[in-house]
C-alpha positions in Angstrom: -25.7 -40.0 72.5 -27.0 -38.4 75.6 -30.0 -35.7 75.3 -27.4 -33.3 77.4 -24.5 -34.1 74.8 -27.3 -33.8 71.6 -27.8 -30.1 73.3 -24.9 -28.9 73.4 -23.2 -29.9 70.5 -26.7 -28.9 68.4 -27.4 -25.4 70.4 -23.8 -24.5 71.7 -21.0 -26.0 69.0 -22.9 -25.8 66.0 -23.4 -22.1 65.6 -19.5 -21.7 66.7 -18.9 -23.4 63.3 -19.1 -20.0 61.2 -16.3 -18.6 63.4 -14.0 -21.6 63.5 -14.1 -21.6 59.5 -13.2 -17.8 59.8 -10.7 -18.5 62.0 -9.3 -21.4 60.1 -9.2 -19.6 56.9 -7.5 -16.2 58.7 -5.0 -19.2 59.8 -4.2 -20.8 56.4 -4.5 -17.9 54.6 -2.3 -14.9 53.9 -3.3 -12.6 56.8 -0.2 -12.2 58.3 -1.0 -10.1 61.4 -3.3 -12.5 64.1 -3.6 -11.1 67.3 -6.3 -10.9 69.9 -8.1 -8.1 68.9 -8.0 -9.2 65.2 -10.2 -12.0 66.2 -12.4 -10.1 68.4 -12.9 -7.6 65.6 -14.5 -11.2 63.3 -18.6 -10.3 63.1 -19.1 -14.4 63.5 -18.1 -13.9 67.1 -21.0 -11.4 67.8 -23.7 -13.5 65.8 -22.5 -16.0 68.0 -23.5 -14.4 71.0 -27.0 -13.5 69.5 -27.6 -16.6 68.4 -27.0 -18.1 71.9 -29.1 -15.2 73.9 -32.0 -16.0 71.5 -31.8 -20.2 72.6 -31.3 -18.9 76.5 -34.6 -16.7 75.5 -36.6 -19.3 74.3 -36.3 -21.7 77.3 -36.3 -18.8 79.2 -40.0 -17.7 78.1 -42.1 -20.4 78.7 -41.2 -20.3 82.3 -42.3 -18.7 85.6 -42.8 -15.4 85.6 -40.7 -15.0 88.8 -38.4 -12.0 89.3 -35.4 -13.9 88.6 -36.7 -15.0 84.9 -37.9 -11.5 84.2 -33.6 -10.3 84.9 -32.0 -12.7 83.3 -34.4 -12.2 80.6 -33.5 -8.0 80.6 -29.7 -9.3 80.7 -30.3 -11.1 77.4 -31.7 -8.4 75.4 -29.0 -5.6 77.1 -26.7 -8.7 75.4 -28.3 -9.0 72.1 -28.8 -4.9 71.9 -25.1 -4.1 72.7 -24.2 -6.7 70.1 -26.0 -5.3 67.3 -23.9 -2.2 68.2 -20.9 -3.5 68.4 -21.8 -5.3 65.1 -22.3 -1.9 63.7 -19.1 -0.3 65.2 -16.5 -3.7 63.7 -18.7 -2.8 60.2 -18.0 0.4 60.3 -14.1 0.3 61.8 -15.0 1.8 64.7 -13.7 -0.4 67.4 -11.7 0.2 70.5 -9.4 -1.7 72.6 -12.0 -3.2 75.1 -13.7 -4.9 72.0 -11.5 -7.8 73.5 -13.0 -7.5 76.8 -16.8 -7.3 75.6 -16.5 -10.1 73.1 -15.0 -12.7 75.6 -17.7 -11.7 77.8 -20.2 -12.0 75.5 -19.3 -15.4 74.4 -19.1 -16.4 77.7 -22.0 -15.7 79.8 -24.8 -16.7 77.3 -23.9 -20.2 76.3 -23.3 -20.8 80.7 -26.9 -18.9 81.1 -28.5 -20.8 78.9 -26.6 -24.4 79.5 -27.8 -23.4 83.4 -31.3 -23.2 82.2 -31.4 -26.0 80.5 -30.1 -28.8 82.3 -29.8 -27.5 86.0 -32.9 -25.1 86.4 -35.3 -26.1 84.6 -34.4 -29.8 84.8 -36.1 -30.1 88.5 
């Protein structure tokens, strides 16, 4: 197995694994209603996204202390911040539409960051 493929699967796949269970039991079980924003609404999502940021931090800190490091590292912990809100907001059933919008952005730009990091910028 290739160090790339080790990665990803290790620092990427493995902490989706909480949320695909969740999602696999909403599936089989007898939740009726599955939509969108019922998914977005699942915590495991969130701790996904904070799990990632944290990784795309820790490659990001050993390095150069150029301006470029010092905004993506800023954009990580805006990230993990407006997670732990959100976290607080789907605990306490206070969640709006755009939940959908925040979590898919969320659970997209942080593994891309930090795959970007690890293999294409750093890798020179």
């Amino acid at each position: 197995m290739s160090k790339f493929t080790r990665w990803i699967l290790i620092n990427i796949f493995l902490p989706l694994s909480p949320f695909i269970l969740r999602l696999f039991i909403i599936f089989i079980g007898n939740e009726v209603n599955i939509n969108i924003h019922s998914i977005a609404e699942i915590p495991e999502i969130l701790f996904y996204s904070i799990f990632i940021c944290v990784i795309a931090l820790n490659i990001n800190m050993d390095k150069s202390e150029m301006k470029f490091e010092q905004i993506i590292r800023l954009f990580l912990y805006i990230i993990i911040v407006l997670d732990f809100i959100t976290l607080g907001m789907v605990y306490s059933s206070n969640v709006g539409p755009n939940i959908v919008f925040f979590c898919i952005v969320t659970f997209l730009i942080p593994p891309l960051i930090a795959i970007t990091y690890r293999f294409f910028y750093f890798e020179k």
